[in-house]
Backbone bond lengths (Angstrom), bond angles and torsions (degrees), N, CA, C in turn:
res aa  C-N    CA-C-N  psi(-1)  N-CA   C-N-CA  omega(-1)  CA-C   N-CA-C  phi
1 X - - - 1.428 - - 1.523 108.51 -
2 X 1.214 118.99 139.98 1.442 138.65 177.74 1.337 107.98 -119.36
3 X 1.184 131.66 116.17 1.258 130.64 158.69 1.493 131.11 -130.77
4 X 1.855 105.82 126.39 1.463 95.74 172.67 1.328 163.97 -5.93
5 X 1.483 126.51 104.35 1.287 111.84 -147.50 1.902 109.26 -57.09
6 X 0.882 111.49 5.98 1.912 121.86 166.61 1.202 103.94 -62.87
7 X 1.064 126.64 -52.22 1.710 141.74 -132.87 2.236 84.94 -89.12
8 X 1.521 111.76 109.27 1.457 91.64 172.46 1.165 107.95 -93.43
9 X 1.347 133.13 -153.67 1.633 154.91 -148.29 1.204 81.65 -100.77
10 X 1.340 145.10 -119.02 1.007 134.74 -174.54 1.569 121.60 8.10
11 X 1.399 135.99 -74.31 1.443 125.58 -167.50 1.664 107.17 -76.26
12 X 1.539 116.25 1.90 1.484 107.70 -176.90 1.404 105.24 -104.86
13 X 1.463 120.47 -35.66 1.304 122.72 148.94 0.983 120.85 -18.48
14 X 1.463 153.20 -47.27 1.172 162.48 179.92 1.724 109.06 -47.84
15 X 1.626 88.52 -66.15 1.250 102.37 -170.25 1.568 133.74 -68.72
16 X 1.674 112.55 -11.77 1.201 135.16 160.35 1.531 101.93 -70.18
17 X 1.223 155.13 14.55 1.416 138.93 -151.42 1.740 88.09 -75.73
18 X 1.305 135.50 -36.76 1.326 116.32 -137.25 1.312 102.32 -124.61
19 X 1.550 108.97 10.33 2.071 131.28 147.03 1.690 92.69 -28.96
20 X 1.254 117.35 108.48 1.698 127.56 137.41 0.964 118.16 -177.62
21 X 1.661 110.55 156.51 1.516 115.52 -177.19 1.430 126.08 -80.79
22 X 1.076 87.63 -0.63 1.612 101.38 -163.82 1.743 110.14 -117.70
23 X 1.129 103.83 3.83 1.931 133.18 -176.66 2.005 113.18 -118.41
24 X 1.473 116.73 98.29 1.051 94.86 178.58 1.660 112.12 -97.89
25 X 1.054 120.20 132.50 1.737 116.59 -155.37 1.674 102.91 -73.55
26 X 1.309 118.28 136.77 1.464 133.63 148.93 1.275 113.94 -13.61
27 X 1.156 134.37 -169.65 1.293 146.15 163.33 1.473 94.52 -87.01
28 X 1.818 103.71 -65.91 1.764 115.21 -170.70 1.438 116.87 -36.17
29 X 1.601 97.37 -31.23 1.733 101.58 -177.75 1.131 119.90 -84.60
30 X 1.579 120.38 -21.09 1.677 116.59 -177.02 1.860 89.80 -76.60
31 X 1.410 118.81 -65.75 1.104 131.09 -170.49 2.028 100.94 -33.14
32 X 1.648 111.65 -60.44 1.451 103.05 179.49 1.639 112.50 -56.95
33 X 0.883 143.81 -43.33 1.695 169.58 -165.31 1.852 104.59 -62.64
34 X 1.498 105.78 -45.05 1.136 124.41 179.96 1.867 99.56 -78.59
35 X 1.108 121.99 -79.33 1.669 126.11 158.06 1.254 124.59 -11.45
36 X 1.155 112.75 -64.39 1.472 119.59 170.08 1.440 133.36 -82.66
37 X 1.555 105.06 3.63 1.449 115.36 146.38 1.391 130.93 -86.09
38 X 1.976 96.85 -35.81 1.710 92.59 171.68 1.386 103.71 -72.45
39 X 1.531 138.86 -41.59 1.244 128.47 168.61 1.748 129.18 -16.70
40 X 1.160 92.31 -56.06 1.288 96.94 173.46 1.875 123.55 -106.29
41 X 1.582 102.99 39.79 1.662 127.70 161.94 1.751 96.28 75.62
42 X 1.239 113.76 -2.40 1.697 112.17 177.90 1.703 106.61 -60.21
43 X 1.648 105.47 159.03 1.274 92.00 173.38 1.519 87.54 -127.42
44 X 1.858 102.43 178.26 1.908 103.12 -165.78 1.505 84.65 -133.22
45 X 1.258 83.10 156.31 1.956 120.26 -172.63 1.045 98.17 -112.91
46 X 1.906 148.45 140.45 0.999 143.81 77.80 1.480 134.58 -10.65
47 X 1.745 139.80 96.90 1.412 123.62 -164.56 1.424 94.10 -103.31
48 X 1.320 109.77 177.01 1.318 109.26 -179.87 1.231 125.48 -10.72
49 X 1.626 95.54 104.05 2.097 97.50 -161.36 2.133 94.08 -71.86
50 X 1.873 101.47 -51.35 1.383 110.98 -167.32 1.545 106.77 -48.40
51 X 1.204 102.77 -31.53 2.047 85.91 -160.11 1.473 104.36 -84.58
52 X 1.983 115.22 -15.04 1.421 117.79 155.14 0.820 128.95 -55.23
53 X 1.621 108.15 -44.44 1.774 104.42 -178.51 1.575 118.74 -58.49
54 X 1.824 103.78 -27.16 1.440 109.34 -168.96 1.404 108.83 -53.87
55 X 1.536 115.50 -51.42 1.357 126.51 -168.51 1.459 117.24 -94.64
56 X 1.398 117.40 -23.44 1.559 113.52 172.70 1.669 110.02 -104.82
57 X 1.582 117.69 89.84 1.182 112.39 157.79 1.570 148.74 6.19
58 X 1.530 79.29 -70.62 1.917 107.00 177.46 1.337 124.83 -109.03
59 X 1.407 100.17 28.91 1.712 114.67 -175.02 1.569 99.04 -64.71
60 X 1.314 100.88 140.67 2.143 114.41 168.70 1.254 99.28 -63.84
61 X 1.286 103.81 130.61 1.550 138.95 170.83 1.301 86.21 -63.34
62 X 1.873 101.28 154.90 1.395 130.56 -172.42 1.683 106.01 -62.51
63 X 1.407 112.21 -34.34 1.374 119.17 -176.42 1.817 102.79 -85.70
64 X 0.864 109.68 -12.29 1.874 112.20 179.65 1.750 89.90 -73.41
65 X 1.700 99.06 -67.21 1.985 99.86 -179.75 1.413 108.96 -32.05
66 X 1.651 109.78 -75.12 1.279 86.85 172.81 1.250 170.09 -68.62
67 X 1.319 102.43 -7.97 1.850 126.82 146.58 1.330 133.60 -42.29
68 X 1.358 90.30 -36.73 1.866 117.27 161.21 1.366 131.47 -88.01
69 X 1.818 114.57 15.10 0.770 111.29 -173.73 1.477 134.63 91.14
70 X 1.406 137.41 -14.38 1.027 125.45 -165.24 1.585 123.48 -94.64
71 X 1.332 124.76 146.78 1.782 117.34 -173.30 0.838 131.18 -120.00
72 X 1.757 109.34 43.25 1.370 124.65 166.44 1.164 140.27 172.55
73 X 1.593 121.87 124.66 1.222 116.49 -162.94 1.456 94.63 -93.02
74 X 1.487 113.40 159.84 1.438 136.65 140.10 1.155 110.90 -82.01
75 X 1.646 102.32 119.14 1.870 114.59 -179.99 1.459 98.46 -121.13
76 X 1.144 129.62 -22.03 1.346 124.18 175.52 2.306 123.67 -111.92
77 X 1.258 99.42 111.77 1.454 104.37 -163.88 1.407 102.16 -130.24
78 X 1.154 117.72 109.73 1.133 129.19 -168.29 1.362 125.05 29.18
79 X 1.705 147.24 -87.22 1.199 137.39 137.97 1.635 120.12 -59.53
80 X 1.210 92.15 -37.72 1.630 97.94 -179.71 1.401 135.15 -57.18
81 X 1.725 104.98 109.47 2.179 96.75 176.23 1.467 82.57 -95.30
82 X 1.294 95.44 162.92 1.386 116.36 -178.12 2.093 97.36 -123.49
83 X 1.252 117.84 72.00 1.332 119.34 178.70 1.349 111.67 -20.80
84 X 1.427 116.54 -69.23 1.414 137.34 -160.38 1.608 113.81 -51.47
85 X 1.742 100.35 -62.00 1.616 86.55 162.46 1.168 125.10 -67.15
86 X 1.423 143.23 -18.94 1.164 125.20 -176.63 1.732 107.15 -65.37
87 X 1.356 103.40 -52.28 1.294 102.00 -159.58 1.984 108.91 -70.31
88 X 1.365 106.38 -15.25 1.322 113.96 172.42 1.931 113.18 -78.52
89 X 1.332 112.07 -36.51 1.649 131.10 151.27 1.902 100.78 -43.92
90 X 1.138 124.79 -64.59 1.273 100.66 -153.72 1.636 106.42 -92.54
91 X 1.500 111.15 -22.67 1.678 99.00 153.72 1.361 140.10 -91.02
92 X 1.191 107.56 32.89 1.626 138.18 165.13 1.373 118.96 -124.77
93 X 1.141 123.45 10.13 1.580 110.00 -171.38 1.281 132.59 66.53
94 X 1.004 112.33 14.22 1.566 127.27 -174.37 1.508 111.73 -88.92
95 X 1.289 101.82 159.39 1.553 123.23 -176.21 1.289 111.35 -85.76
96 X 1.397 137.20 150.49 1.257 122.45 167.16 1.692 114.62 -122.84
97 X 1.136 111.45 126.54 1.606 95.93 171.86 2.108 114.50 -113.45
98 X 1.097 110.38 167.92 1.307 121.59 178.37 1.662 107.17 -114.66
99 X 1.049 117.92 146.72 1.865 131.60 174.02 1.574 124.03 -138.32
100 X 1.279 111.90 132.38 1.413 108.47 170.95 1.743 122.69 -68.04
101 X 1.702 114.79 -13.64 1.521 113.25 -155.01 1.432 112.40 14.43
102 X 1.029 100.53 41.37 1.671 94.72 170.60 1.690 119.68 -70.10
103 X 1.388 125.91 131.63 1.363 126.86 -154.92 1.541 95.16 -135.29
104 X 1.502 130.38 5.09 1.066 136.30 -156.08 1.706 107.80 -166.03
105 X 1.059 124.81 134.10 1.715 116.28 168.66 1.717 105.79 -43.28
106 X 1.491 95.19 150.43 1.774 84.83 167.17 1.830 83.74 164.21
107 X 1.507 100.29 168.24 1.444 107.97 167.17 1.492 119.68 -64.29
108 X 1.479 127.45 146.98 1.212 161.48 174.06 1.622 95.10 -69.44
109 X 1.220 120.64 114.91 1.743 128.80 172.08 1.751 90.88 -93.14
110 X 0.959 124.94 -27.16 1.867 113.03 -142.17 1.653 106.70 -177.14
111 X 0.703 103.34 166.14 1.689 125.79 -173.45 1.980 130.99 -177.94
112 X 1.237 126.44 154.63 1.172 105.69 -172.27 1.557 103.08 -106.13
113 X 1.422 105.38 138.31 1.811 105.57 -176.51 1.663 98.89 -107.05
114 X 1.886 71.57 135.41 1.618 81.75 167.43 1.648 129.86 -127.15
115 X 1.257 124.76 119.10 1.195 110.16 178.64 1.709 139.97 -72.72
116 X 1.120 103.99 91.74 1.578 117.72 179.28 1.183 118.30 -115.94
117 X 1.782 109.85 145.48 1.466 126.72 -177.77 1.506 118.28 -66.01
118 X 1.763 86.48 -31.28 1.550 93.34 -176.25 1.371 116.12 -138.33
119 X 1.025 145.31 172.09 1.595 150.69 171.54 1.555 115.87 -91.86
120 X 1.063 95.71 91.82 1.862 96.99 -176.84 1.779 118.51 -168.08
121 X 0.949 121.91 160.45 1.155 123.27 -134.28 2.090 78.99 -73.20
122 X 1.282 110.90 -58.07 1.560 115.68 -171.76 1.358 116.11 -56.76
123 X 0.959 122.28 -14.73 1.554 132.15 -171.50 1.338 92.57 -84.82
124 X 1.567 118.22 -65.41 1.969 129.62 -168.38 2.078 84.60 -49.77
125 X 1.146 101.36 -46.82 1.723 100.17 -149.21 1.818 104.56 -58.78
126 X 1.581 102.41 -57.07 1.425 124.74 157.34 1.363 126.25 1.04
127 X 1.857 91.78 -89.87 1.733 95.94 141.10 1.087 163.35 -46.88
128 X 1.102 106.43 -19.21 2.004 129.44 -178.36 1.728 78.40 -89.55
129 X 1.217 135.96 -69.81 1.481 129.29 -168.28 1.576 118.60 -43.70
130 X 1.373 100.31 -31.76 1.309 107.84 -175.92 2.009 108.04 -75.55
131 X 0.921 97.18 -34.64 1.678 113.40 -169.41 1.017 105.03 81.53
132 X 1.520 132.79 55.02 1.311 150.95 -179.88 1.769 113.23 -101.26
133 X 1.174 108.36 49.52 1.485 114.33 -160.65 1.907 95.71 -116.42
134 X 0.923 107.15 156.03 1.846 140.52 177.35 1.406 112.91 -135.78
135 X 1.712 110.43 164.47 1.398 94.95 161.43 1.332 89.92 -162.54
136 X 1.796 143.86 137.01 1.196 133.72 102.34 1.667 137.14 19.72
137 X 1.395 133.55 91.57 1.092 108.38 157.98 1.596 122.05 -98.55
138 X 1.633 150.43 150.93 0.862 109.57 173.18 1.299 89.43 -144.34
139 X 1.712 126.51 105.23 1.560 134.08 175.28 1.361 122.08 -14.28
140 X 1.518 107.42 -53.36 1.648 120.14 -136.48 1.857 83.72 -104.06
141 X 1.635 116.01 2.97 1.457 109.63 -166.26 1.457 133.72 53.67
142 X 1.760 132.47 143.05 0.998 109.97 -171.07 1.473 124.72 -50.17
143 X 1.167 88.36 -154.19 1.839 94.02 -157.68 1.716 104.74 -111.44
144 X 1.447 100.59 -8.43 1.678 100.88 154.32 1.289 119.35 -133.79
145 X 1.461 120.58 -177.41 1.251 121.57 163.75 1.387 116.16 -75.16
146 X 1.727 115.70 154.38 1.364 127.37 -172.64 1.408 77.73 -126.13
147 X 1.599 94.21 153.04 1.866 116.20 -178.46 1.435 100.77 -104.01
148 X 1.083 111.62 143.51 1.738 98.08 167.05 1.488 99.48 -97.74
149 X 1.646 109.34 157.75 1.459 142.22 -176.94 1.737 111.13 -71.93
């Protein structure tokens, strides 16, 4: 979930209620979760759909996400393309984003580029609304280490 720099902590709080690792959500709950992000002008990500499918059985098909609204897959995860969403992303209208899940220092495979005039929270947001996204792949990873935060 992405949401507008409008949107404070408080009204997004809400919408995380059913965040856990130890909770695998309903359908009713992705579908409410998804709602009450566009409600409040947020837009929703799909992350690594494949390594979900590995472990969640009865995970919603790419066409369920998008039935529900959502505008964007993650096709790029650290080494990982994910073919399927992309090519299901660009004959749906969908957004695509890229991620490091980096959980450990290590090289950068990918990232999502965005073109903006300026650096600011409405400008990044702007674009993500637009589905104005790119990405870098680079096999062999950058050429240094990145620290995680």
């Amino acid at each position: 979930m992405i949401f507008p720099p409008h949107v404070t902590a408080k009204e997004y709080e809400s919408v995380l209620k059913f965040r856990s690792y130890t909770h695998t959500p309903t359908d009713d709950e992705i579908k409410e979760v998804i709602t009450e992000t566009k409600e409040l002008g947020g837009l929703v990500g799909v992350n690594h759909y494949p390594l979900s499918d590995r472990y969640l059985f009865d995970q919603p098909s790419r066409m369920q996400f998008y039935d529900w609204g959502i505008d964007y897959f993650e096709i790029l995860n650290g080494k990982s393309y994910d073919y399927l969403s992309h090519k299901f992303s660009l004959d749906n209208g969908l957004g695509v984003l890229s991620a490091t899940d980096m959980h450990v220092p290590g090289p950068v495979h990918s990232w999502t580029l965005l073109n903006v005039s300026e650096f600011t929270e409405e400008a990044i947001f702007t674009e993500l609304k637009q589905k104005r996204t790119s990405y870098p792949f680079v096999l062999d990873g950058s050429p240094y280490d990145v620290e995680c935060i």
